[in-house]
matplotlib code that plots the C-alpha trace (Angstrom):
import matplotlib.pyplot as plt

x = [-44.3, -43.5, -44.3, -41.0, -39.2, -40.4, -38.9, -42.4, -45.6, -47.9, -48.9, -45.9, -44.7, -41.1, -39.7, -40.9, -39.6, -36.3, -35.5, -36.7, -34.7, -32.2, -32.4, -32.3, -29.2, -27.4, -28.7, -27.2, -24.1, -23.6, -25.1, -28.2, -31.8, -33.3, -37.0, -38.0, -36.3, -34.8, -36.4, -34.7, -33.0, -31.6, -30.6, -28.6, -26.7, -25.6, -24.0, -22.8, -20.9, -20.0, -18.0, -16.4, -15.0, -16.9, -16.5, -20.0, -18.8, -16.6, -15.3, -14.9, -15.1, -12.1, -11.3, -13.1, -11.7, -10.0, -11.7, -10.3, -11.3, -14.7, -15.0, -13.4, -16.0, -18.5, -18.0, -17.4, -20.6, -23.9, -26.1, -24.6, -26.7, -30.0, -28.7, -31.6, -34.6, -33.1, -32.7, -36.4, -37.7, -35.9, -34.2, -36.8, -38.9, -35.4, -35.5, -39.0, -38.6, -35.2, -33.5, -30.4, -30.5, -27.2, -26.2, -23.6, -21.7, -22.0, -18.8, -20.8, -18.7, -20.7, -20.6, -23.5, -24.8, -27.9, -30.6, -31.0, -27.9, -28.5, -29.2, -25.4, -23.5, -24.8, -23.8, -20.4, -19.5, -21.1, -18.4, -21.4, -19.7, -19.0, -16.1, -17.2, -17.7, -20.8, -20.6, -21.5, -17.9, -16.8, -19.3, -21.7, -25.4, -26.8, -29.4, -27.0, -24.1, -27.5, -29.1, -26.1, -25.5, -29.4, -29.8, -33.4, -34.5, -34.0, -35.1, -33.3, -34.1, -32.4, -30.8, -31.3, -27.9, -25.4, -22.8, -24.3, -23.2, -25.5, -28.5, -30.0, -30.5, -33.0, -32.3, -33.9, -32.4, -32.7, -30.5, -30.1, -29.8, -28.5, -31.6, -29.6, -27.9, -28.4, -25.4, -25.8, -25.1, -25.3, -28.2, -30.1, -30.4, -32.5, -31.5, -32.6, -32.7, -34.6, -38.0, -38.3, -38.9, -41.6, -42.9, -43.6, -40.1, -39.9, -42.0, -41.0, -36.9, -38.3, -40.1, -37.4, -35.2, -37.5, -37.6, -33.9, -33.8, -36.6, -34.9, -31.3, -32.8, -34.7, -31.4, -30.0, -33.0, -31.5, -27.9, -29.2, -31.2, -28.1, -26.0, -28.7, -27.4, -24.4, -24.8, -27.6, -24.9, -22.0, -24.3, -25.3, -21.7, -21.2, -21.8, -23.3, -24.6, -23.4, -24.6, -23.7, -23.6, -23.1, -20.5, -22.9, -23.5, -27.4, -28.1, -28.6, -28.8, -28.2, -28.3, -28.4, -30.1, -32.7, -33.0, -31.5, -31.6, -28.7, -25.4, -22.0, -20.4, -17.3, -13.8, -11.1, -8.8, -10.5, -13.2, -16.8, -19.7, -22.6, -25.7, -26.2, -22.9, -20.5, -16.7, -16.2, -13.9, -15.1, -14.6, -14.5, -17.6, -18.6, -20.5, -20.1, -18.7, -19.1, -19.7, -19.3, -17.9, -14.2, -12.2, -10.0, -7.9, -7.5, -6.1, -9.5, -9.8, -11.4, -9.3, -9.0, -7.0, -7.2, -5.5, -5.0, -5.2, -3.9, -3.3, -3.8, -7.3, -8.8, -10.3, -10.8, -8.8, -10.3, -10.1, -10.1, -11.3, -11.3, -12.1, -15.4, -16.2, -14.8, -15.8, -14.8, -14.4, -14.1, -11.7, -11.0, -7.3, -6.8, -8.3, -5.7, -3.2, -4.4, -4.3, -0.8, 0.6, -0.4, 0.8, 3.9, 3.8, 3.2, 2.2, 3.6, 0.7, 0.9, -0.9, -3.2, -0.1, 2.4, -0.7, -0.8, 2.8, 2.7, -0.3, 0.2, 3.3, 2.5, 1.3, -2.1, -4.3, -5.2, -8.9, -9.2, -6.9, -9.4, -12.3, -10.8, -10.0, -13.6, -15.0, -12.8, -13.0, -16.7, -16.5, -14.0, -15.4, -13.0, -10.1, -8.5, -7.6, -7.1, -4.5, -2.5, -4.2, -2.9, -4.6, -5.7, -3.6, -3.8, -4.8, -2.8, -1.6, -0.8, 0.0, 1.3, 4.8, 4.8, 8.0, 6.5, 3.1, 1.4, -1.0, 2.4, 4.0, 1.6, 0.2, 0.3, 1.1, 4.5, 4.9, 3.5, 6.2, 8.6, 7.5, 7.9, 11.4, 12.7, 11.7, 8.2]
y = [-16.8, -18.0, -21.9, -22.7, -21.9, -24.7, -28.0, -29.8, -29.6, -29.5, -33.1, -34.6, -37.9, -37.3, -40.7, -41.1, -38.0, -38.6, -41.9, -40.9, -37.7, -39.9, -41.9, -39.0, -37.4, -41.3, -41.0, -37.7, -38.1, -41.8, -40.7, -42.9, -41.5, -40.0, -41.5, -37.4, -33.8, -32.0, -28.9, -25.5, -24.3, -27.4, -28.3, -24.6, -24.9, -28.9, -27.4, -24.7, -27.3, -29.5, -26.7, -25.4, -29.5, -30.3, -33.6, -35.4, -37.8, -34.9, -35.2, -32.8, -29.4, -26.5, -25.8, -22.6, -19.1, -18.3, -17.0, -13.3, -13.6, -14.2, -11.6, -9.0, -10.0, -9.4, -6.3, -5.3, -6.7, -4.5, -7.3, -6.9, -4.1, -6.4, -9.3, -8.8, -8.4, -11.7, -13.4, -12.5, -13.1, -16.7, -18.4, -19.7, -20.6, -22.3, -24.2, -24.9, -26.4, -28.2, -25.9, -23.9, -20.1, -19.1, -15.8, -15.6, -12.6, -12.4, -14.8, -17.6, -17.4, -18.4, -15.5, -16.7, -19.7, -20.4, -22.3, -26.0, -27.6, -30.9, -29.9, -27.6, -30.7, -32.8, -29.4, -29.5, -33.1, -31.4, -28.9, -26.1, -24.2, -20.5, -19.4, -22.0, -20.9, -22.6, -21.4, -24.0, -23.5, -24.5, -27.1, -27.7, -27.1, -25.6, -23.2, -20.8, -21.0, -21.2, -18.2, -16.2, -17.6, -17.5, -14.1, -14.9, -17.6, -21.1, -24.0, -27.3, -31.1, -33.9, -34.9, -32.2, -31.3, -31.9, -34.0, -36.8, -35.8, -33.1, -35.6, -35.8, -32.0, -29.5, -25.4, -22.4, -19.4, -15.7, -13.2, -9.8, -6.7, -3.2, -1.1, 1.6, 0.0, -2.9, -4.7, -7.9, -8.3, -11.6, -14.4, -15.3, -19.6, -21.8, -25.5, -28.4, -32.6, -33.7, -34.3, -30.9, -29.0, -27.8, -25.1, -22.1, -21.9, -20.3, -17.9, -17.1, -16.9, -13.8, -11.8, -11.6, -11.0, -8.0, -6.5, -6.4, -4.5, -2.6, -1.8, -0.7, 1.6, 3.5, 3.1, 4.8, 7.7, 8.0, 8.7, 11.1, 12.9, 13.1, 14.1, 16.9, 18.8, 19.1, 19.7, 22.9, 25.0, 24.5, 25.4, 28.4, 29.3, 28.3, 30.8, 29.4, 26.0, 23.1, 19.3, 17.6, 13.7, 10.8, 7.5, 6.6, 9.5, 10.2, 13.8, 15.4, 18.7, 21.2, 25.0, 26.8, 24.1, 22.0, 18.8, 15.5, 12.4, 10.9, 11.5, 9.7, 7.5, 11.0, 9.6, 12.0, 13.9, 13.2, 15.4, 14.6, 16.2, 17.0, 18.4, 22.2, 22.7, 21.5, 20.3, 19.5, 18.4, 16.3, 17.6, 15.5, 16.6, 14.7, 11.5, 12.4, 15.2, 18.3, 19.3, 22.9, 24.0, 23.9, 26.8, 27.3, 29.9, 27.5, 24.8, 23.3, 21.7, 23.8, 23.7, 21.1, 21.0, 18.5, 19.6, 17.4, 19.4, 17.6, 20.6, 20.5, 23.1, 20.2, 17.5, 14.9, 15.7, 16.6, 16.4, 20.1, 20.5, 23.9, 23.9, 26.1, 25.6, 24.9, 21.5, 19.8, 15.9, 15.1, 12.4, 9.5, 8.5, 5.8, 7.7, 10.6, 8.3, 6.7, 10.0, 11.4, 7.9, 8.7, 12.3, 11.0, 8.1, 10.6, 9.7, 6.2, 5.6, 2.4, -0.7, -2.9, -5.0, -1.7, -0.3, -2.9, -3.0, 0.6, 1.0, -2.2, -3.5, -6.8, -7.8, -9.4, -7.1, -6.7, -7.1, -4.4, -1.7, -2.4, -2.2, 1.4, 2.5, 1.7, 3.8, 6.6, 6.8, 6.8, 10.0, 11.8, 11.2, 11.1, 12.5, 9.4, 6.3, 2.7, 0.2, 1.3, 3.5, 7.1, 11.2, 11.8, 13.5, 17.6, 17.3, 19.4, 18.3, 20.5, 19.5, 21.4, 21.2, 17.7, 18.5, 17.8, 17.3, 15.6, 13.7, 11.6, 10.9, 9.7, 7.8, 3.9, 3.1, 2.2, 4.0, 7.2, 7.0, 6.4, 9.5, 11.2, 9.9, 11.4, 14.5, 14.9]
z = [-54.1, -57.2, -56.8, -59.0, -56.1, -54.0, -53.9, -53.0, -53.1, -50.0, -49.7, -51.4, -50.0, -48.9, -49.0, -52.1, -54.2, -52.7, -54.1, -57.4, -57.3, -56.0, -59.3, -61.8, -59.7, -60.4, -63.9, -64.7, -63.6, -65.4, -68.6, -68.7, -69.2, -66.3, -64.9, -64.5, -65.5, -62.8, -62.0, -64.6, -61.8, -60.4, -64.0, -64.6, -60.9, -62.3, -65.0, -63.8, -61.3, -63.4, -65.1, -62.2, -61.7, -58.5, -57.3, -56.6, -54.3, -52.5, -49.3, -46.5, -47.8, -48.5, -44.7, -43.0, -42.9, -39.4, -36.8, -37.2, -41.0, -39.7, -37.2, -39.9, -42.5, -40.0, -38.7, -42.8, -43.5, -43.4, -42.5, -39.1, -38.6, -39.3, -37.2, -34.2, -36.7, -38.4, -35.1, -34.4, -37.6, -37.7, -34.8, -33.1, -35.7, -37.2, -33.7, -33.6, -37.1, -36.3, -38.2, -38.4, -39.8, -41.4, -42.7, -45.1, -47.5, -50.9, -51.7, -49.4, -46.6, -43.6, -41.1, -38.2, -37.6, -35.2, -34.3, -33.0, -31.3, -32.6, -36.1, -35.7, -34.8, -37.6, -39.9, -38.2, -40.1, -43.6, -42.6, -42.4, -39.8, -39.5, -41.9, -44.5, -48.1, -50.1, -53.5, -56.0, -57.0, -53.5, -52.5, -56.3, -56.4, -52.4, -51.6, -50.2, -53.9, -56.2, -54.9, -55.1, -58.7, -59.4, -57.6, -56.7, -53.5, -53.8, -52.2, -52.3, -51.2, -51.0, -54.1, -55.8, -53.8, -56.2, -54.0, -52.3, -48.8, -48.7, -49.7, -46.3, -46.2, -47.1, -46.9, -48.1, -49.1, -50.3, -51.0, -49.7, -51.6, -50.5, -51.2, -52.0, -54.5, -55.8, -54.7, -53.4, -49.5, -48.5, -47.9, -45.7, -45.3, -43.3, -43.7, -41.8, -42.2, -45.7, -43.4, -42.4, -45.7, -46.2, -49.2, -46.4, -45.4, -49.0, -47.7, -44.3, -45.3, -47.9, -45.9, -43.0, -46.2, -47.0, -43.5, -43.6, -46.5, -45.3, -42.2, -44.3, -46.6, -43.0, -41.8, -44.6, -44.3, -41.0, -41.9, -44.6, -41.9, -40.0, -42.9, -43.5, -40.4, -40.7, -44.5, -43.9, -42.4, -44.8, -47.6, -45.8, -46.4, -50.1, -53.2, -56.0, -56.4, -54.3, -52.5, -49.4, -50.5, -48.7, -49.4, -52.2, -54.1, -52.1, -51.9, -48.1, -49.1, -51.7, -52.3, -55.6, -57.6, -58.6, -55.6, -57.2, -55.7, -56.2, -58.0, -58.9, -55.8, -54.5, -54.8, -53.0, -55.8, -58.4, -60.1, -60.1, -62.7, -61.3, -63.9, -62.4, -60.8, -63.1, -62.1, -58.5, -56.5, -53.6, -50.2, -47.2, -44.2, -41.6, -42.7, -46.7, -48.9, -49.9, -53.7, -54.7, -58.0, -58.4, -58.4, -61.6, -60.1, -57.0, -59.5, -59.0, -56.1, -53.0, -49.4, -47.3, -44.6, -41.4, -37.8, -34.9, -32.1, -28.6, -26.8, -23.0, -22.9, -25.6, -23.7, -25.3, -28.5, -31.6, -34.7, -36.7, -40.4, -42.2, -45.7, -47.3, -43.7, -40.4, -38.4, -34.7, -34.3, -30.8, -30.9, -28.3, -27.0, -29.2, -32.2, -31.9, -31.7, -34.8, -36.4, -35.1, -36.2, -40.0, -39.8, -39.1, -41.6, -44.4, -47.6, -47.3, -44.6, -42.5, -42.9, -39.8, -38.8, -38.9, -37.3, -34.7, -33.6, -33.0, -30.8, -29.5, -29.3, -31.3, -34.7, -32.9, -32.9, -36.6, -36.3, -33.4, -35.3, -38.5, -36.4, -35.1, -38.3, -40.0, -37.0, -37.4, -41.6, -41.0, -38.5, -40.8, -44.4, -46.9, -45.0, -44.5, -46.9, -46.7, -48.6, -46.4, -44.0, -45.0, -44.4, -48.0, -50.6, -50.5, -47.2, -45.1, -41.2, -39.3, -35.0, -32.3, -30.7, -29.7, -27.4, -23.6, -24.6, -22.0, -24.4, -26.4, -23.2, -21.5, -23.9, -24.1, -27.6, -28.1, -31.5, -29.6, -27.5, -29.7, -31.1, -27.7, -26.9, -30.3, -29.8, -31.6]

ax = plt.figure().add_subplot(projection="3d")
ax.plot(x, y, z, "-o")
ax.set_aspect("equal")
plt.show()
């Protein structure tokens, strides 16, 4: 670990570097000549702060996010599919240590918090609490802002904090990168009273950093692997050259070419060139998409047509999609009425509150109906769209008689039986 990184040195009387870091940070900000340099990294995030107009002597931070912000930005976030090996890796060491750990996304928006009650109630009056944002531009100079600003860990202590509130703290933090990409996720913060630190932490915040992106990109092999079976047979199908992709652009298969690893991120209607295909246009599979070469006499753009069928012999519902291939989606009660709902809306679509009041009945269930709606786009690809929710354009619906159907009238979403009271 690179030793710039550390705020002390093993050995390092405590009591003694803060006051003096205590003096530089009064120095600084009055203009006088500091007794010692800052540290290059410290020195960068004061600037940087000073820039952005953040108050040393600032009070009680911008208030936290709502609850149902929270929960929405965690169930959007992928580090909630590391949470357990984080908790391992760092909760009870954090309480050992009389620490908190703290997990945030890449705007700094604290999204879990654990760890030692007292040190959390002492965070609670430094208004550290989940829904929080630490960026330096939010709350100056913290291990949590820098490391997003810096990209690379930091460590922090004492007055090396830029607003004197945060003095008596320490933290430690690293941020976290999606291995497939680059982008950055979130980080990962340990922070504790001024006494604690201690140089390891560096070390210890890093490599449960590194398992979590170790664990995401095996996740991702997973998906692939997944993506791979369904993709085999619709190649079987395909003449010429094609790919099965995923979200990203990673290759699951292909047919008819040379193996790539990886090509442009799909976007539904619009045309994608791929070295030893040519044009396509992506198609929506299960899990990813489906590149083939387009079809000029087809306008370009190869079939793709989505059926709800809610026909008394299918149970449960399903989802069908025939395109270069034929595929079933099983589909639960709420998800077909998720489905039938858009149908109807069109190309208009409907947004999560519109959403809401049709399935049920109120405007409060916003974080539910994006939670359903992130499920279902995940099971059907690219078939459906968000901002507002909406089937994709050249997609073609096509639903049986709803007239009688058992399925809308007994169904418990008002807009469903709206739908059922007019007549289908």
């Amino acid at each position: 670990m690179d030793e710039g990184v550390c705020a002390v040195r093993p050995g390092v009387d405590l009591g003694r570097h803060a006051r003096l870091l205590a003096r530089v940070h009064d120095a600084l900000l009055s203009g006088d000549r500091p007794p010692a340099r800052p540290r290059e990294l410290v020195a960068r995030s004061w600037q940087r702060v000073r820039q952005y107009g953040v108050n040393p002597e600032l009070g009680d931070p911008p208030a936290p996010m709502s609850t149902e912000q929270v929960e929405l930005r965690r169930r959007a976030s992928p580090l909630s599919r590391v949470l357990p090996l984080l908790r391992a890796s760092l909760t009870s060491v954090a309480e050992d240590a009389r620490h908190i750990m703290v997990i945030t996304d890449a705007q700094g928006v604290l999204l879990w918090r654990e760890g030692a009650s007292k040190v959390r109630r002492r965070a609670d009056g430094l208004g550290f609490g989940e829904g929080a944002t630490w960026s330096e531009g939010a709350v100056g100079t913290n291990a949590i802002g820098t490391a997003i600003a810096e990209g690379a860990p930091v460590q922090l202590f004492s007055a090396e904090h830029f607003v004197r509130r945060q003095h008596p703290w320490t933290c430690t933090a690293c941020p976290v990168h999606d291995p497939r990409t680059g982008e950055l996720l979130g980080v990962v913060d340990v922070t504790g009273l001024a006494e604690t630190v201690h140089p390891t932490t560096v070390a210890l915040v890093c490599t449960a950093v590194k398992l979590a992106e170790s664990s995401l990109w095996h996740q991702h092999e997973g998906r692939l692997e997944a993506l791979r079976t369904v993709g085999a047979p619709l190649l079987a199908g395909v003449p010429g050259p094609a790919l099965v992709v995923d979200d990203h652009g990673w290759v699951a298969a292909v047919t008819g070419m040379a193996p790539v690893d990886r090509v442009s991120v799909p976007r539904p209607d619009q045309p994608l060139a791929v070295h030893g295909v040519g044009l396509c246009q992506p198609e929506a599979v299960p899990g990813g998409w489906l590149l083939r070469a387009s079809d000029p006499a087809d306008g370009g753009r190869p079939a793709g047509r989505l059926r709800l069928s809610l026909e008394l012999h299918a149970r449960p519902a399903r989802a069908v999609v025939e395109g270069t291939n034929r595929w079933l989606h099983p589909l639960s009660t709420r998800h077909a009425e998720v489905l039938l709902l858009l149908a109807r809306a069109g190309a208009a679509g409907m947004n999560a509150a519109e959403l809401s009041v049709a399935l049920y009945g109120d405007r409060e269930h916003l974080v539910t109906v994006r939670a359903e709606l992130s499920r279902l786009r995940r099971n059907l690809g690219g078939l459906l769209l968000a901002r507002p929710y909406r089937i994709a354009p050249g997609v073609e619906v096509r639903l049986p008689d709803l007239v009688g159907c058992p399925f809308v009238t007994g169904s418990t979403a008002p807009g469903v039986r709206s739908l059922a009271a007019a007549g289908g």
